[in-house]
C-alpha positions as CSV (number, residue, x, y, z in Angstrom):
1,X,-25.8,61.4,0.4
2,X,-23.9,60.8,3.8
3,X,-26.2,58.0,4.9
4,X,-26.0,56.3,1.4
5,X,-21.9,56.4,1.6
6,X,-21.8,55.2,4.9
7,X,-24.1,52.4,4.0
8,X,-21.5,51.8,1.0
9,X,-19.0,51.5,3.8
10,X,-20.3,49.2,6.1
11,X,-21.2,46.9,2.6
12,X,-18.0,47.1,1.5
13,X,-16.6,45.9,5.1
14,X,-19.0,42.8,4.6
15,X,-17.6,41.6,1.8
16,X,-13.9,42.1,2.3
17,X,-12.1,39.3,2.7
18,X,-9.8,39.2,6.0
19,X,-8.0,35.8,5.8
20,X,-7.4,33.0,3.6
21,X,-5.9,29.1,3.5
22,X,-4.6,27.7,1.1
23,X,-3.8,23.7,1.9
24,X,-3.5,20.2,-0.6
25,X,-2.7,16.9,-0.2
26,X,0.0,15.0,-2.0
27,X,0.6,11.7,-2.5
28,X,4.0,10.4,-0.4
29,X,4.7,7.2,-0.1
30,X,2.0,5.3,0.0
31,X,-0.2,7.5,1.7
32,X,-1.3,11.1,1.7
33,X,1.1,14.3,3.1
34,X,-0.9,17.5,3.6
35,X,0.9,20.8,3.0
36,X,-0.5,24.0,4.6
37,X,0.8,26.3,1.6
38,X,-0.6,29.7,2.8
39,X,-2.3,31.3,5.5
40,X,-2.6,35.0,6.0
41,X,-4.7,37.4,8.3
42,X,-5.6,40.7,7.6
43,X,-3.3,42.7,9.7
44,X,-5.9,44.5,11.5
45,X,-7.8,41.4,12.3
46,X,-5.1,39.5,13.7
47,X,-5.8,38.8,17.5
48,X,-9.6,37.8,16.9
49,X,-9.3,33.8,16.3
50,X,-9.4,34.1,12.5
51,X,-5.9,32.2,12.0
52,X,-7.0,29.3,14.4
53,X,-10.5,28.7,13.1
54,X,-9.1,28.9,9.1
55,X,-6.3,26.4,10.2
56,X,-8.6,24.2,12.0
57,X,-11.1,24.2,8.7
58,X,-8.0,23.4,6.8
59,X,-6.6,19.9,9.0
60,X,-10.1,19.2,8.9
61,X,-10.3,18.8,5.2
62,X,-7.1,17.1,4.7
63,X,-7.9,15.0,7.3
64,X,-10.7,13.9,5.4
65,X,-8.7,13.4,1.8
66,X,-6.4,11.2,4.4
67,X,-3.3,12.9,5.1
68,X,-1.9,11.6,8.1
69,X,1.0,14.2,7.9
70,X,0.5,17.8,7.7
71,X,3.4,19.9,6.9
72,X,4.2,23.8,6.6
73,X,6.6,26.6,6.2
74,X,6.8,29.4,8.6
75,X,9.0,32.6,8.9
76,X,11.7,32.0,11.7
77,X,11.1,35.5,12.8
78,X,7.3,34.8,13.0
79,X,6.9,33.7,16.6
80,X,2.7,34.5,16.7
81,X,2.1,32.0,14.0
82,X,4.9,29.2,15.3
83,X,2.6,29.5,18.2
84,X,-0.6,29.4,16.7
85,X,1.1,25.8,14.9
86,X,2.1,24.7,18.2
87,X,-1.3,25.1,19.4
88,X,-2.1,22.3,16.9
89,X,0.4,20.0,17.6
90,X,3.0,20.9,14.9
91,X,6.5,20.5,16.1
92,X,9.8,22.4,14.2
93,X,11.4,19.8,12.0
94,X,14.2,21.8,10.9
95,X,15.4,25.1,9.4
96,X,15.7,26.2,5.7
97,X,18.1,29.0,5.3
98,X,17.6,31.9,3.3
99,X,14.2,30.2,2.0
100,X,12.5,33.1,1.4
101,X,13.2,36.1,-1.0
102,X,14.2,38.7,1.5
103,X,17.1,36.0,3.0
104,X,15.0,35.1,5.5
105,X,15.3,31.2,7.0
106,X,12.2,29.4,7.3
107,X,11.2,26.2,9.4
108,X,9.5,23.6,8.7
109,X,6.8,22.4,11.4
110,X,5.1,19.3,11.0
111,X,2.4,17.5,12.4
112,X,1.6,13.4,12.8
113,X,-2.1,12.5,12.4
């Protein structure tokens, strides 16, 4: 019985998901914007690449539906992922305050193709 639960374990572990993107293009004046909507991390994954490869899968697909823009929102307070954005050549392009639920003011970061 122990062996067959740990097995259980260590198949449930396979199968959990520990990040996610979500990203779409729009069309914006004549050519294509492509908006980063959502990327999270499991928290106790964080620190192993998973947020840089999922963000480079995701500006590799827009860039093949042809957005030559990329755009995103990103907590103020969330330093490791304006990194992370940095990393990828986003830059801040301004602030929106109070965007989020809890008050908190978001910027926008976006990146030229």
């Amino acid at each position: 019985m122990e062996v067959r639960e740990a097995v259980r374990a260590d198949l449930l572990e396979v199968f959990r998901v520990v990040g996610y993107v979500v990203a779409d293009t729009t069309p914006n004046h004549g050519t294509a914007m492509g908006h980063i909507k959502d990327l999270a991390v499991a928290p106790e994954r964080r620190g192993e690449g998973i947020g840089r490869l999922l963000l480079g899968e995701a500006l590799g697909a827009l860039a093949v539906d042809g957005a030559d823009r990329v755009k995103l929102e990103v907590r103020a307070t969330n330093e490791a992922a304006r990194s992370l954005y940095r990393e990828f050549d986003f830059e801040t392009h301004h602030a929106v305050p109070a965007y989020y639920d809890d008050g908190e003011d978001a910027h926008i970061m976006v990146r030229e193709a």
